[in-house]
N, CA, C and O of each residue as an XYZ file, in Angstrom:
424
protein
N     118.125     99.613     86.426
C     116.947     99.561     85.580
C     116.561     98.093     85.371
O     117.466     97.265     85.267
N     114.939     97.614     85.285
C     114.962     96.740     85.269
C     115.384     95.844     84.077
O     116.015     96.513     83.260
N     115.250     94.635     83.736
C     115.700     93.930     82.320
C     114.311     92.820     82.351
O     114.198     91.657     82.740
N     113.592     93.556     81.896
C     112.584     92.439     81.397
C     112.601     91.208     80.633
O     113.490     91.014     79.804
N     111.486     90.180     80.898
C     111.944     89.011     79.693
C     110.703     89.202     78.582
O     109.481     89.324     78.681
N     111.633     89.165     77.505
C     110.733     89.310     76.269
C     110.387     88.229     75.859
O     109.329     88.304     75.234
N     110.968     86.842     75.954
C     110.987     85.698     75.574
C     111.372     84.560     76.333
O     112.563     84.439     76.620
N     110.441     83.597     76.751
C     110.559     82.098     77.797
C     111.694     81.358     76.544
O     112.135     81.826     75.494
N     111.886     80.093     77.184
C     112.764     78.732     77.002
C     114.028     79.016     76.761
O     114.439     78.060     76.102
N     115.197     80.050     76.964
C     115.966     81.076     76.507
C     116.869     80.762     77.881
O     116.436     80.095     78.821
N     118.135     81.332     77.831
C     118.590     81.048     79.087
C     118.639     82.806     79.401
O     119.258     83.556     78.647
N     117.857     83.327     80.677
C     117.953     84.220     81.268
C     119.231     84.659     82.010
O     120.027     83.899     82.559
N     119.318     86.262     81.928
C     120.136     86.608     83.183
C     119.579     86.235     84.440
O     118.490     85.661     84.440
N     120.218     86.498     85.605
C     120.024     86.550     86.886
C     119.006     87.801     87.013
O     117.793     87.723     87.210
N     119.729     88.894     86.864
C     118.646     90.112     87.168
C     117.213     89.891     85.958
O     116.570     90.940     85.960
N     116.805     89.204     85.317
C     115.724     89.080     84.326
C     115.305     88.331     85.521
O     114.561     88.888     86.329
N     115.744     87.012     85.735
C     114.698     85.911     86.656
C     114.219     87.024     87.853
O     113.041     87.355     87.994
N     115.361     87.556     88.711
C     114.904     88.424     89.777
C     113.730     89.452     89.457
O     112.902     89.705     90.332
N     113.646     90.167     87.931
C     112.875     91.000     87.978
C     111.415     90.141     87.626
O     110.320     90.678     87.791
N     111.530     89.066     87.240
C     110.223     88.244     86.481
C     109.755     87.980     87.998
O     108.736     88.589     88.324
N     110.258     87.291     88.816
C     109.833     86.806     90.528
C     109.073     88.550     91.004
O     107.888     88.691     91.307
N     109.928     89.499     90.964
C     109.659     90.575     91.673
C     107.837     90.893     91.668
O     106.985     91.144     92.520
N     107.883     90.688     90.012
C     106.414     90.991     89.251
C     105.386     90.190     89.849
O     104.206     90.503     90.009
N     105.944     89.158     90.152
C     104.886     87.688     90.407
C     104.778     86.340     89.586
O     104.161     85.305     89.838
N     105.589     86.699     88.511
C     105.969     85.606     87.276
C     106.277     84.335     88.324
O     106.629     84.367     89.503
N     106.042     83.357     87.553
C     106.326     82.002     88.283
C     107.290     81.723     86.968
O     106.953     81.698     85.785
N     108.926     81.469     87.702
C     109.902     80.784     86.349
C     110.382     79.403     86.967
O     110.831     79.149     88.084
N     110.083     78.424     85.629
C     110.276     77.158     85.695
C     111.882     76.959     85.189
O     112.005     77.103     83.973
N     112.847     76.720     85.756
C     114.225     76.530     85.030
C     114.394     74.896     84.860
O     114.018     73.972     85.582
N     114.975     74.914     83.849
C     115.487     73.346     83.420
C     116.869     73.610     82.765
O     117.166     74.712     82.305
N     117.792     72.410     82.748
C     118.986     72.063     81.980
C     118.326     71.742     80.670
O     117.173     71.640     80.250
N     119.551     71.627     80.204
C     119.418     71.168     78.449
C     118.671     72.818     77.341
O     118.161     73.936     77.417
N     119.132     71.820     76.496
C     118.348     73.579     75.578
C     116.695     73.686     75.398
O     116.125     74.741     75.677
N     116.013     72.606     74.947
C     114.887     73.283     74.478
C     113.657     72.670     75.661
O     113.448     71.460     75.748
N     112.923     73.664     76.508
C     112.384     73.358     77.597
C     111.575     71.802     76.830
O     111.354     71.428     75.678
N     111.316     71.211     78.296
C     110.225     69.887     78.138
C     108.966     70.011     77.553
O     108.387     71.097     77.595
N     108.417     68.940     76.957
C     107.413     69.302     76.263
C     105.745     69.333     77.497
O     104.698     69.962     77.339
N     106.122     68.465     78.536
C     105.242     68.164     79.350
C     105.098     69.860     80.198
O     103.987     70.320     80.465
N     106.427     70.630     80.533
C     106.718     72.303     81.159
C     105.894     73.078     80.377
O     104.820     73.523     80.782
N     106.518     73.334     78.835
C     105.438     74.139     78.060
C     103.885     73.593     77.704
O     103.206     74.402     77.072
N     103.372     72.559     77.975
C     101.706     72.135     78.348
C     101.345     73.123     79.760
O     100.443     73.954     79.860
N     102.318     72.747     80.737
C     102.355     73.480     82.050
C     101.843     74.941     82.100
O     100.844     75.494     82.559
N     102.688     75.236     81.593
C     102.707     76.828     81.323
C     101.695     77.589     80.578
O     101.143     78.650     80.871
N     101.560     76.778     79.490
C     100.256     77.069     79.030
C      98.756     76.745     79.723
O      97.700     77.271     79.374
N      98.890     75.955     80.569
C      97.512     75.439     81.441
C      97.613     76.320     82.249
O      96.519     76.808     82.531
N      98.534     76.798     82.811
C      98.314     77.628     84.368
C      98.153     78.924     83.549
O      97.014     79.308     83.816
N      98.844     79.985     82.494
C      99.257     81.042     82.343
C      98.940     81.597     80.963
O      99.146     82.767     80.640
N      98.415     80.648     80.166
C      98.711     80.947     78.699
C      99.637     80.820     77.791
O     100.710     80.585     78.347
N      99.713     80.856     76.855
C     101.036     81.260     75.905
C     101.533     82.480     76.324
O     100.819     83.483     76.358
N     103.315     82.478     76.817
C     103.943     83.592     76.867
C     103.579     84.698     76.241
O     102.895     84.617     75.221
N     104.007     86.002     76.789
C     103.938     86.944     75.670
C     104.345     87.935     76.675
O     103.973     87.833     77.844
N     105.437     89.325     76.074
C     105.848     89.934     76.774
C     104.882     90.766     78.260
O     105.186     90.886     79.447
N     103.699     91.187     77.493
C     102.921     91.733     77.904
C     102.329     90.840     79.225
O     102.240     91.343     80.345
N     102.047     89.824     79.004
C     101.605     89.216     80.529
C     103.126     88.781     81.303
O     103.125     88.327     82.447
N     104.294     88.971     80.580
C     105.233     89.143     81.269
C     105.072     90.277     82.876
O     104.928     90.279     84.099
N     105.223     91.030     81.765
C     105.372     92.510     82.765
C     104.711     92.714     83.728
O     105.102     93.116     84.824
N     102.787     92.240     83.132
C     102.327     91.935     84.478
C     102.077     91.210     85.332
O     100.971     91.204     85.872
N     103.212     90.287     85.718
C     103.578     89.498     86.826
C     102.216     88.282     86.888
O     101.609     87.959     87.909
N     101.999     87.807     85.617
C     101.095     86.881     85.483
C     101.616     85.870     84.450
O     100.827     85.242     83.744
N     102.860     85.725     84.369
C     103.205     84.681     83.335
C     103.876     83.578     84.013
O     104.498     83.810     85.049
N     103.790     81.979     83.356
C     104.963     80.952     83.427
C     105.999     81.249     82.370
O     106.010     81.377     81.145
N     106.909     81.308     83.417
C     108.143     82.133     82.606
C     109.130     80.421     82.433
O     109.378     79.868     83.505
N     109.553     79.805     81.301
C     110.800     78.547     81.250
C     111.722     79.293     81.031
O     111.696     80.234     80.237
N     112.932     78.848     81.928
C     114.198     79.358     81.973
C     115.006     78.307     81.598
O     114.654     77.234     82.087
N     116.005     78.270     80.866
C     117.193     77.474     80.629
C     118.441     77.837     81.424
O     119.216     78.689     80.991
N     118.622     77.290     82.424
C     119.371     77.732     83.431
C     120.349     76.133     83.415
O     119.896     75.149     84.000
N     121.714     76.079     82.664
C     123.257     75.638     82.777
C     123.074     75.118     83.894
O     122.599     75.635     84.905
N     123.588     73.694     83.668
C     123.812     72.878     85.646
C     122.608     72.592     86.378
O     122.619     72.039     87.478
N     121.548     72.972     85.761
C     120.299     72.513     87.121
C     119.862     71.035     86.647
O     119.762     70.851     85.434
N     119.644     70.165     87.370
C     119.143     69.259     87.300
C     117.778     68.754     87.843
O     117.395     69.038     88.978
N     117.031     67.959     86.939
C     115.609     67.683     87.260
C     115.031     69.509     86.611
O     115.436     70.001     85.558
N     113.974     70.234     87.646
C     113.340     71.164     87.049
C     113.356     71.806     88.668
O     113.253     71.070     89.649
N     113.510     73.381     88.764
C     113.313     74.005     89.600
C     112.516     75.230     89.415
O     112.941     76.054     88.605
N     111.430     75.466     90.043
C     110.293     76.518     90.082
C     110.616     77.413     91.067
O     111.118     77.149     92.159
N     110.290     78.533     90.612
C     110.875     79.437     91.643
C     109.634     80.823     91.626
O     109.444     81.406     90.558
N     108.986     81.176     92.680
C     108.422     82.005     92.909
C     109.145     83.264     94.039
O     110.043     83.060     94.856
N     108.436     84.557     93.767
C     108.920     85.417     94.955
C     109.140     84.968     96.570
O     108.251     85.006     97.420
N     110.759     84.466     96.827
C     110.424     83.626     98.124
C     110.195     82.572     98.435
O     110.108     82.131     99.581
N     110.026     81.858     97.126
C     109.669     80.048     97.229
C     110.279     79.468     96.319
O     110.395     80.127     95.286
N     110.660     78.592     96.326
C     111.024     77.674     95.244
C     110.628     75.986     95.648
O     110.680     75.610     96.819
N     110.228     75.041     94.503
C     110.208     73.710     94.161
C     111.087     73.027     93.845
O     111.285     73.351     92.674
N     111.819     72.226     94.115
C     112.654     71.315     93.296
C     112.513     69.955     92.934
O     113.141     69.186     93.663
N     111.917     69.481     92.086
C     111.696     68.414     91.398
C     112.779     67.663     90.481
O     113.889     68.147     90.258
N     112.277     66.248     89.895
C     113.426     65.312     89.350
C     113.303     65.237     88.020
O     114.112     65.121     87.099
N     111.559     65.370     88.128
C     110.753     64.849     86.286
C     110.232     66.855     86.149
O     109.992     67.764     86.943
N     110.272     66.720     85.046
C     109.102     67.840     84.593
C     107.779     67.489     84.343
O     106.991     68.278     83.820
N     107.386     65.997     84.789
C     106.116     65.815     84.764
C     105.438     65.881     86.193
O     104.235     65.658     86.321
N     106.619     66.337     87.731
C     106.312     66.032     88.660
C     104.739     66.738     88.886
O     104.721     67.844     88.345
N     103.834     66.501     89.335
C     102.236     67.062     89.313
C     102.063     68.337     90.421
O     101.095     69.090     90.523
N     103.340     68.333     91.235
C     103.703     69.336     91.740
C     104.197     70.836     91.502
O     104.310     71.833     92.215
N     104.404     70.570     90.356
C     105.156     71.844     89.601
C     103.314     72.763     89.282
O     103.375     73.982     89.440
N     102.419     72.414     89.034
C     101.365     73.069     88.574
C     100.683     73.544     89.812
O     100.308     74.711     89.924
N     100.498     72.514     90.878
C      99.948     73.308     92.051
C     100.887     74.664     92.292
O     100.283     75.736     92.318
N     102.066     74.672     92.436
C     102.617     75.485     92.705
C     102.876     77.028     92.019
O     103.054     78.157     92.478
N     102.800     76.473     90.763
C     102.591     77.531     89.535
C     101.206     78.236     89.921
O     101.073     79.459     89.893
N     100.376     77.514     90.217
C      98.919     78.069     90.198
C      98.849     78.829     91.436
O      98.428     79.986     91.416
N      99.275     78.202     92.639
C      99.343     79.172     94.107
C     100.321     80.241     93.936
O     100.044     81.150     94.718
N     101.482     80.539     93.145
C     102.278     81.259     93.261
C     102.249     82.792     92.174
O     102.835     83.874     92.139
N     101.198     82.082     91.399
C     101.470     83.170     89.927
C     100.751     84.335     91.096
O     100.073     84.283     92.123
N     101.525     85.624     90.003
C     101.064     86.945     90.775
C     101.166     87.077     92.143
O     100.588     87.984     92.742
N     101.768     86.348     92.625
C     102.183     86.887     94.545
C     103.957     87.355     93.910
O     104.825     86.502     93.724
N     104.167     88.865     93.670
C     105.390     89.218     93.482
C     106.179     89.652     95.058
O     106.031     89.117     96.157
N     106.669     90.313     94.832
C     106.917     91.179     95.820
C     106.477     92.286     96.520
O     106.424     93.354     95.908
N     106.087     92.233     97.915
C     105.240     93.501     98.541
C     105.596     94.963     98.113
O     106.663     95.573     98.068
N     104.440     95.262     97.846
C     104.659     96.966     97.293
C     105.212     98.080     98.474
O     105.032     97.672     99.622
N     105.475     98.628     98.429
C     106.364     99.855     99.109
C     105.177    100.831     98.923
O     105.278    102.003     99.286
């Protein structure tokens, strides 16, 4: 069953990130506890303010607190970014090409 995310900047399971990618969610992971302030501007420019509901439908910037990563890694269905800064200007093109491309429907 799936495990939805009800709530960004949080440290996710594995199967939450997998099911957020599946949808089309674009998740930004960073070290440390409380995401960057420059990520959540991000997220809000490409996606809005979180909220479960544009969760689900595979239209959100999802921040992940993901233990051990260094710099900031974006991860779409099949793609991922890896950057040094969370201000890299790369992280938004990518957010923006990637939101809502989940996984092919069956």
């Amino acid at each position: 069953m799936p495990d939805p995310v009800l709530v960004d900047g949080a440290l996710l399971s594995d199967d939450q990130v997998v099911h957020a990618l599946e949808l089309g969610n674009v998740v930004i992971a960073y070290g440390g506890g409380r995401p960057p302030s420059s990520l959540r501007a991000l997220a809000d420019q490409v996606a809005g303010p979180f909220s479960p509901a544009l969760a689900a439908a595979g239209q959100a910037v999802i921040l992940a607190r993901r233990p051990g990563v260094r710099g900031v890694v974006a991860l779409a269905w099949s793609r991922d970014l890896r950057v040094r800064s969370p201000a890299d200007p790369r992280l938004g093109g990518f957010a923006e090409a990637w939101l809502g491309r989940g996984a092919p429907r069956r």
